[in-house]
C-alpha positions as CSV (number, residue, x, y, z in Angstrom):
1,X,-11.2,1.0,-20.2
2,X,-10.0,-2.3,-19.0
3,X,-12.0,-5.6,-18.6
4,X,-14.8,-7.2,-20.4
5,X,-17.5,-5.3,-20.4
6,X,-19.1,-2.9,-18.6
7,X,-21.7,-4.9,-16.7
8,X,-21.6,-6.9,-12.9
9,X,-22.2,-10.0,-14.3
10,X,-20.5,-13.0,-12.2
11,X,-19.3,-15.7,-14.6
12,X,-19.6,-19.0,-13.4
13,X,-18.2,-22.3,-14.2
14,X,-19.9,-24.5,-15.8
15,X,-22.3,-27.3,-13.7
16,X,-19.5,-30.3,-12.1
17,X,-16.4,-28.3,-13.1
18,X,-14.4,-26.4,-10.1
19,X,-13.1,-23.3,-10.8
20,X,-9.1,-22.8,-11.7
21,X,-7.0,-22.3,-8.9
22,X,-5.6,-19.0,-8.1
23,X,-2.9,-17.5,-10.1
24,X,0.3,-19.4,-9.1
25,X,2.7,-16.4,-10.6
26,X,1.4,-13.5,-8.6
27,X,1.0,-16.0,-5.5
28,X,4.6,-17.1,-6.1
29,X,5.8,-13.2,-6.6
30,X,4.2,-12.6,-3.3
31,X,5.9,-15.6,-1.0
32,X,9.2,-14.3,-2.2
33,X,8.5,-10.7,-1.1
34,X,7.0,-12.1,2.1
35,X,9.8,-14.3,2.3
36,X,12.8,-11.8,1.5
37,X,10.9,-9.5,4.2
38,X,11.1,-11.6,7.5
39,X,14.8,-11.8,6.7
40,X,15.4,-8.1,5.9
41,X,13.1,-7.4,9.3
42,X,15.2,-10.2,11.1
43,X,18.3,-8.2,10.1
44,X,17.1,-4.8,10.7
45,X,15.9,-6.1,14.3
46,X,17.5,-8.6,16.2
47,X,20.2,-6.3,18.1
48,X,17.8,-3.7,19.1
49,X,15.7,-6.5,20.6
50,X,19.1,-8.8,21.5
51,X,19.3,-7.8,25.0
52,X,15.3,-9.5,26.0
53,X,14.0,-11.4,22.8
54,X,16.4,-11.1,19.4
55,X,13.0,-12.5,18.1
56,X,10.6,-9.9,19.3
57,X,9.9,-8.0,16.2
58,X,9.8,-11.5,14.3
59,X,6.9,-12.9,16.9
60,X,4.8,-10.1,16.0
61,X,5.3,-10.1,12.0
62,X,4.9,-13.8,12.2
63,X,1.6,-13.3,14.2
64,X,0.2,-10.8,11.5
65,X,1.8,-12.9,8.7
66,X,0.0,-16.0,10.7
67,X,-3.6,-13.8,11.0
68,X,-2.9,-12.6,7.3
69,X,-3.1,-16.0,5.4
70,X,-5.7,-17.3,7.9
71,X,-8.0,-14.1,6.2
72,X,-6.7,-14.7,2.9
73,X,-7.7,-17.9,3.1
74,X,-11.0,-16.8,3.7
75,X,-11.6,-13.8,1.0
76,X,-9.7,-16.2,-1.4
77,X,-13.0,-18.4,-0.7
78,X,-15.8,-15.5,-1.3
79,X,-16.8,-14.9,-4.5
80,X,-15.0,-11.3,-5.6
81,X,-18.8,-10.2,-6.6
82,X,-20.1,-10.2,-2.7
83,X,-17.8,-7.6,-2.7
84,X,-20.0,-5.7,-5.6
85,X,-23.3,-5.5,-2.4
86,X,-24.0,-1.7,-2.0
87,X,-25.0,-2.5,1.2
88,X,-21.2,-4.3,2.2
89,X,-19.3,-1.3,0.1
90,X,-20.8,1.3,2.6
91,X,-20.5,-0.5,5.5
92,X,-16.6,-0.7,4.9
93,X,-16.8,3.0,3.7
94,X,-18.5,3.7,7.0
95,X,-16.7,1.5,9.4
96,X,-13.4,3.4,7.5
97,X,-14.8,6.5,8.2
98,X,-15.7,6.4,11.7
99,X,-12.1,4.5,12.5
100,X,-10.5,7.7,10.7
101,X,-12.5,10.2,13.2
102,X,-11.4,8.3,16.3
103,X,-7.7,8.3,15.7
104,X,-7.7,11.8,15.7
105,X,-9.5,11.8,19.0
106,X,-7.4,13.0,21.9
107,X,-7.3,9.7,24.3
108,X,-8.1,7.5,22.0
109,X,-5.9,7.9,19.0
110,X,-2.4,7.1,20.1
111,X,0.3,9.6,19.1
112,X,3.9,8.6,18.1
113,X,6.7,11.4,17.5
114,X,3.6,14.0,17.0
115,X,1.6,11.8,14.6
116,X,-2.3,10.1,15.9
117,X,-2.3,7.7,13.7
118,X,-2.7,4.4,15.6
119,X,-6.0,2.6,17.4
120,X,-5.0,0.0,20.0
121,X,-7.2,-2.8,20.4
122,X,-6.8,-5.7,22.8
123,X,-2.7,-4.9,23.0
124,X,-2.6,-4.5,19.5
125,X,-2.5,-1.4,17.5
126,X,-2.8,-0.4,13.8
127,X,-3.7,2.2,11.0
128,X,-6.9,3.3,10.2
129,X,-5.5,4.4,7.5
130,X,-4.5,0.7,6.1
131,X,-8.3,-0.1,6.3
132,X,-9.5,3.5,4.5
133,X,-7.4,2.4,1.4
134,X,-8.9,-0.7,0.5
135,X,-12.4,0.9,1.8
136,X,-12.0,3.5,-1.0
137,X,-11.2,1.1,-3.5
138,X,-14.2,-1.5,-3.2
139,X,-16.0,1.5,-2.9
140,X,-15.1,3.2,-6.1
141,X,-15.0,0.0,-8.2
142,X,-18.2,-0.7,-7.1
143,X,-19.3,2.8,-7.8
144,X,-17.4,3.6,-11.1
145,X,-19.3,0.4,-12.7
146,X,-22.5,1.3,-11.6
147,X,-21.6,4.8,-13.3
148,X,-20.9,3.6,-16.9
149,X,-20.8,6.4,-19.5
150,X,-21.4,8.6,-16.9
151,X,-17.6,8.0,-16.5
152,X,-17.0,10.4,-19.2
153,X,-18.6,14.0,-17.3
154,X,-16.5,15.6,-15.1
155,X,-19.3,16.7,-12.8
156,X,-21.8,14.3,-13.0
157,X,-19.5,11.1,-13.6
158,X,-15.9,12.1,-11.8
159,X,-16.5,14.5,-9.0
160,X,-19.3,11.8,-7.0
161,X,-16.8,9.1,-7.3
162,X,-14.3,11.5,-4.9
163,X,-16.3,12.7,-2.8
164,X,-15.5,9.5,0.0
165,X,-11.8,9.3,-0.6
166,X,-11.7,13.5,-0.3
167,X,-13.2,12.8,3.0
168,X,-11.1,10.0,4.2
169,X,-7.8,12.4,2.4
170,X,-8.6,15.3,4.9
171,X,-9.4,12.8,8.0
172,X,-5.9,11.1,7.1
173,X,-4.5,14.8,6.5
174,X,-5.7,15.6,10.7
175,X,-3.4,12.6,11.8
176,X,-1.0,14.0,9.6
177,X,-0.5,11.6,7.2
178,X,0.1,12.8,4.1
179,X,1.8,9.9,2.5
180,X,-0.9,7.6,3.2
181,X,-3.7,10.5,2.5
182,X,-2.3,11.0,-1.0
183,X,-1.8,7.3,-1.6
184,X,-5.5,7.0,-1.5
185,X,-6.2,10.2,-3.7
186,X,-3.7,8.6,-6.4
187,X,-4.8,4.9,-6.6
188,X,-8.5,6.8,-6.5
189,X,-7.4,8.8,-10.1
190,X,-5.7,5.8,-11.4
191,X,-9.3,3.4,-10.8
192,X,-11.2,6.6,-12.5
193,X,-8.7,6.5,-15.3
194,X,-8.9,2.9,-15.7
195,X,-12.9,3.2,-15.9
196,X,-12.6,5.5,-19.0
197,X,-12.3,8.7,-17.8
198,X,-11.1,10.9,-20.9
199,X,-7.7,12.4,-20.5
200,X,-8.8,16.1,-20.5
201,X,-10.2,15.5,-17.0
202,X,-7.6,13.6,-15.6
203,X,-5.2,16.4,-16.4
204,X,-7.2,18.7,-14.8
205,X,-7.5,16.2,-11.8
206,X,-3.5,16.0,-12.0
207,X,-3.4,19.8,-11.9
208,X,-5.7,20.2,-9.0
209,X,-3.5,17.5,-7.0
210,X,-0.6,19.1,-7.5
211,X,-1.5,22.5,-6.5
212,X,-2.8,21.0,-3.5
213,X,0.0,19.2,-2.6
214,X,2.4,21.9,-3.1
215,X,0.1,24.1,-0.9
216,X,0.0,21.5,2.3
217,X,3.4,21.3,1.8
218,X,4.5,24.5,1.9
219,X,2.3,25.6,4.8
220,X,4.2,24.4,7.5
221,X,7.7,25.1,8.3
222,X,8.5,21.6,9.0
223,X,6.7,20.3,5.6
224,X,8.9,22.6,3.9
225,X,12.3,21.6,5.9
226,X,11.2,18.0,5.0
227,X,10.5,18.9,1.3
228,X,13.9,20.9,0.5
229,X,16.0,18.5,2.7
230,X,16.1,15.4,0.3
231,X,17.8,17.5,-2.4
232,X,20.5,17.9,-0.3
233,X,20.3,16.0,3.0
234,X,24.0,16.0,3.9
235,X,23.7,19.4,4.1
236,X,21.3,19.0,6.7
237,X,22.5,16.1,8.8
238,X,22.2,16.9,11.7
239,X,18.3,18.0,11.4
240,X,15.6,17.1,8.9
241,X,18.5,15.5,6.5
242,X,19.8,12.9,8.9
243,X,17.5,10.0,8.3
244,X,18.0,10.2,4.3
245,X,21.7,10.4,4.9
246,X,22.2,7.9,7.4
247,X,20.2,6.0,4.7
248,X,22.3,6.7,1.7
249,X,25.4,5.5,3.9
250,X,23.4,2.5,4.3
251,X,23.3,2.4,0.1
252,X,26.9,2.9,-0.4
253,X,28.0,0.8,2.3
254,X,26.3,-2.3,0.6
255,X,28.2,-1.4,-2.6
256,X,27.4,-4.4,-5.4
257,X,26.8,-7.5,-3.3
258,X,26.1,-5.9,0.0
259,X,28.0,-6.4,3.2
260,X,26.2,-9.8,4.3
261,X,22.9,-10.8,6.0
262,X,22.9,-8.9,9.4
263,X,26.5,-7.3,8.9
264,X,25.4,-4.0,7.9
265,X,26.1,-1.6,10.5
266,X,23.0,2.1,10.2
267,X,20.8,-0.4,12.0
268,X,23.1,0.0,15.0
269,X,21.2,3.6,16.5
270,X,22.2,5.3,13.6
271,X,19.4,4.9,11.0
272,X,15.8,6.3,12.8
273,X,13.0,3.1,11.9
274,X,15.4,0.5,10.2
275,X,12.5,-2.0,11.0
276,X,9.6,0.0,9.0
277,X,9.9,3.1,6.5
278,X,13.5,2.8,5.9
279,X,13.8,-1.1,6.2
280,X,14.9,-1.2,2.3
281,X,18.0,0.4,3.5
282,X,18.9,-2.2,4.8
283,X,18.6,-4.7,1.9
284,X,20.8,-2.4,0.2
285,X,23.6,-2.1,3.2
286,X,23.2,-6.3,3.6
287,X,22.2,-7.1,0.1
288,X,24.1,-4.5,-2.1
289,X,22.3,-3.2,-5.6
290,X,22.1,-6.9,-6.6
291,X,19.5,-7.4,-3.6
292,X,17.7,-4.0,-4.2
293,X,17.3,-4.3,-7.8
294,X,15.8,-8.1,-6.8
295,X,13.4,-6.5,-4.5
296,X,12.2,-4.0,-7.7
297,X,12.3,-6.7,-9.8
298,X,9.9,-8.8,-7.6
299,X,6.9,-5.3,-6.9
300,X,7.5,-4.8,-10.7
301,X,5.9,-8.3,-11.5
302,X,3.9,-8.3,-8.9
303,X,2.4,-5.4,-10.4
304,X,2.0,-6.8,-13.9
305,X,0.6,-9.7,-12.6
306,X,-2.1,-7.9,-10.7
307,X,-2.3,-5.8,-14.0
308,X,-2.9,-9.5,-15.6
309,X,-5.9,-10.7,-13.5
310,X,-7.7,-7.5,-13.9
311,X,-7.6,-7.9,-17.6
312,X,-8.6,-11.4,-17.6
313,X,-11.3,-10.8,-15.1
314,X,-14.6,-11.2,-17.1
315,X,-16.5,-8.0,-15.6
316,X,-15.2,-4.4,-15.2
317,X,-16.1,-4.7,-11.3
318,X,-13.7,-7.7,-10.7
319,X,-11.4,-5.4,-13.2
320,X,-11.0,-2.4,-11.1
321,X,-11.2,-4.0,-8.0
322,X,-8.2,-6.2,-8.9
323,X,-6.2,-2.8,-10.6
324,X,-7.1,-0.8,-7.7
325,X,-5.9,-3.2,-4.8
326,X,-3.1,-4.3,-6.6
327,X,-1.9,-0.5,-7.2
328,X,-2.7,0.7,-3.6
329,X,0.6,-2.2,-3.1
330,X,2.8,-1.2,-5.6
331,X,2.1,2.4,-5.7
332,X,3.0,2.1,-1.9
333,X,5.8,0.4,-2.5
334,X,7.8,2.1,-5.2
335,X,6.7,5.6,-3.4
336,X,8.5,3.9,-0.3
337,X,11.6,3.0,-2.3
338,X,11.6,6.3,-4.3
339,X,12.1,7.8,-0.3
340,X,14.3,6.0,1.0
341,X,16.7,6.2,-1.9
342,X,16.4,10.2,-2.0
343,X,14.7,10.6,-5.5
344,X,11.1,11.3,-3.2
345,X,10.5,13.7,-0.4
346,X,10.8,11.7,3.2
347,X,7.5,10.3,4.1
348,X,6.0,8.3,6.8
349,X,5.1,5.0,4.4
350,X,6.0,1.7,5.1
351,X,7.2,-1.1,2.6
352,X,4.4,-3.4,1.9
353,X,5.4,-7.2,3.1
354,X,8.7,-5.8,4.8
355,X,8.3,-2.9,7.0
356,X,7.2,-4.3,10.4
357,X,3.9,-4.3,11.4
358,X,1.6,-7.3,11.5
359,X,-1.9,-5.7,11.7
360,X,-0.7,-4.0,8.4
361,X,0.2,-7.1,6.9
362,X,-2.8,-9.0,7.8
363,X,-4.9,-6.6,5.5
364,X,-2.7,-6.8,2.7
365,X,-2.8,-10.3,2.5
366,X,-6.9,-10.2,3.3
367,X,-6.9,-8.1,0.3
368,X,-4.6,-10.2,-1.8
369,X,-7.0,-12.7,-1.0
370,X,-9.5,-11.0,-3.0
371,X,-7.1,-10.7,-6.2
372,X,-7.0,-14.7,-5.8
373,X,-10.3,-14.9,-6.2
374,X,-10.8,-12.7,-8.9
375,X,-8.0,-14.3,-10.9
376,X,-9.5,-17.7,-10.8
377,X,-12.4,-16.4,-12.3
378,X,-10.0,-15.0,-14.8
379,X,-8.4,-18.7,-15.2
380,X,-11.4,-19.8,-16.0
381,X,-12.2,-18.0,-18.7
382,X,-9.4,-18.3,-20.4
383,X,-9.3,-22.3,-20.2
């Protein structure tokens, strides 16, 4: 179990002293991703969009990017333990909820290549889905605390604590999303893990996932084209195969050092979505392996850095909420990578702080804001 203890306990600097700031390594971590991002969507964009605005897709990231920090700034402000208010955990859990049930509305929901996965609201659309991932974290790190030893039954501690992400899996599921639905099931197990779950039940947890997984993805003949097609996608280029291939040309067309920023050429209508789930193929066609093997390098320590301020965070609520935000990025991110590179079956995910998408970003970055928080009360303690 990580963290300091079991109790909700807010530790607070002492009277005249200011709290730490945030923790300059992850915030650093996460500029450069941000950073390396814009250009990678700049490359992956600006002929499509040459012939009105080269800058189109940059406007909109920069307005989400923009949106993002203005939120971070806020939740950086908020003490991480509001967060711990039943009262603000189920409003998000209902809010997520209800957003998840309207997307798969007919007229509202708005459906792209046979997906319903987007809202629009004022001209602007996003993913309830986005919104139900960090909704099920604050809910079970919130939750799982409250449980303590409880932790350690199967029915009375572990089953409760999945009983809202089951329900926002099968909504997500409806859209269908399945990438995102089992995003939220993972991170979900992980948190539960991380409470002190013993290892018997999470094996049978990891059992039960995997039948399920292999059943939903088996059940339709599409699912299953999609499935076999990464072991072999050149064999089946011109259907279900073609986007992994086109994106494995990308790969080997970047070779070591990569072809140069904006000279790769699968952006030009031959790789589907260069701008969102396949944009890392184009770090590797403009940036080679050495600009690939930056972009792991950069999630990987972002990840041990979000690892870091949950361990250092002084109560097992800040600990899991940290953990669980933190992995819903990387987990996301490395599934992403795993895709596009053909080692995972071809999913509908996005790559957090590249893919476009500026609602997206702005709730990654209101989320990060959180982590910020929670690591200065980490900082603190340690000084």
């Amino acid at each position: 179990m990580i963290g300091a203890g079991n109790g909700a306990r807010e530790t607070k600097p002492q009277k005249g002293n200011r709290l730490p700031p945030a923790d300059g390594t992850l915030m650093t971590v996460m500029v450069l991703l941000i950073l390396f991002g814009l250009i990678t969507l700049f490359s992956a964009t600006y002929y499509v969009a040459a012939a009105n605005d080269p800058f189109s897709e940059m406007k909109k990231q920069l307005l989400g990017l923009g949106l993002g920090i203005a939120a971070m700034n806020v939740t950086m402000r908020i003490p991480y333990r509001f967060w711990g208010n039943w009262k603000v955990v189920l409003s998000f859990a209902g809010v997520s909820v209800i957003l998840l049930l309207l997307v798969i509305v007919p007229g509202i929901g708005k459906s792209i290549n046979g997906s319903r996965r987007w809202l629009g609201v004022g001209g602007l659309s996003f993913q309830p889905g986005e919104f139900a991932k960090y909704a099920a974290v604050l809910f079970l790190a919130l939750f799982l605390t409250m449980q303590g030893k409880e932790i350690g039954h199967f029915w009375k501690g572990i089953v409760p604590m999945l009983v809202l992400p089951g329900v926002m899996f099968l909504l997500i599921l409806e859209q269908p999303n399945l990438s995102t639905a089992g995003t939220i099931i993972i991170v979900s197990v992980v948190m539960i893990m991380l409470a002190g779950a013993k290892w018997k039940h999470m094996g049978v947890l990891g059992a039960m996932g995997t039948v399920l997984f292999g059943y939903y993805a088996w059940s339709a003949e599409y699912r299953r084209e999609r499935l076999l097609s990464f072991m072999d996608p050149f064999a089946k280029m011109s259907d279900e195969g073609y986007q992994l291939s086109q994106s494995l040309i990308a790969f080997g067309s970047g070779g070591l050092f990569g072809m140069g920023m904006g000279q790769g050429r699968q952006k030009f209508a031959y790789l589907p979505y260069p701008e969102s789930d396949f944009i890392f193929a184009i770090v590797g066609e403009d940036f080679g392996l050495t600009g690939c093997l930056a972009v792991i390098l950069l999630f990987v320590c972002f990840f041990f850095c979000g690892l870091r301020v949950a361990v250092h965070c002084p109560d097992q609520f800040g600990c899991l909420l940290a953990a669980g935000i933190v992995s819903v990025i990387s987990m996301q991110a490395f599934i992403n990578m795993g895709v596009v590179v053909g080692i995972l079956p071809t999913t509908g995910l996005p790559l957090p702080f590249f893919s476009a998408g500026g609602t997206s970003l702005s709730i990654t970055l209101a989320a990060m804001g959180i982590v910020f928080n929670i690591s200065r009360y980490g900082n603190n303690r340690l000084t």
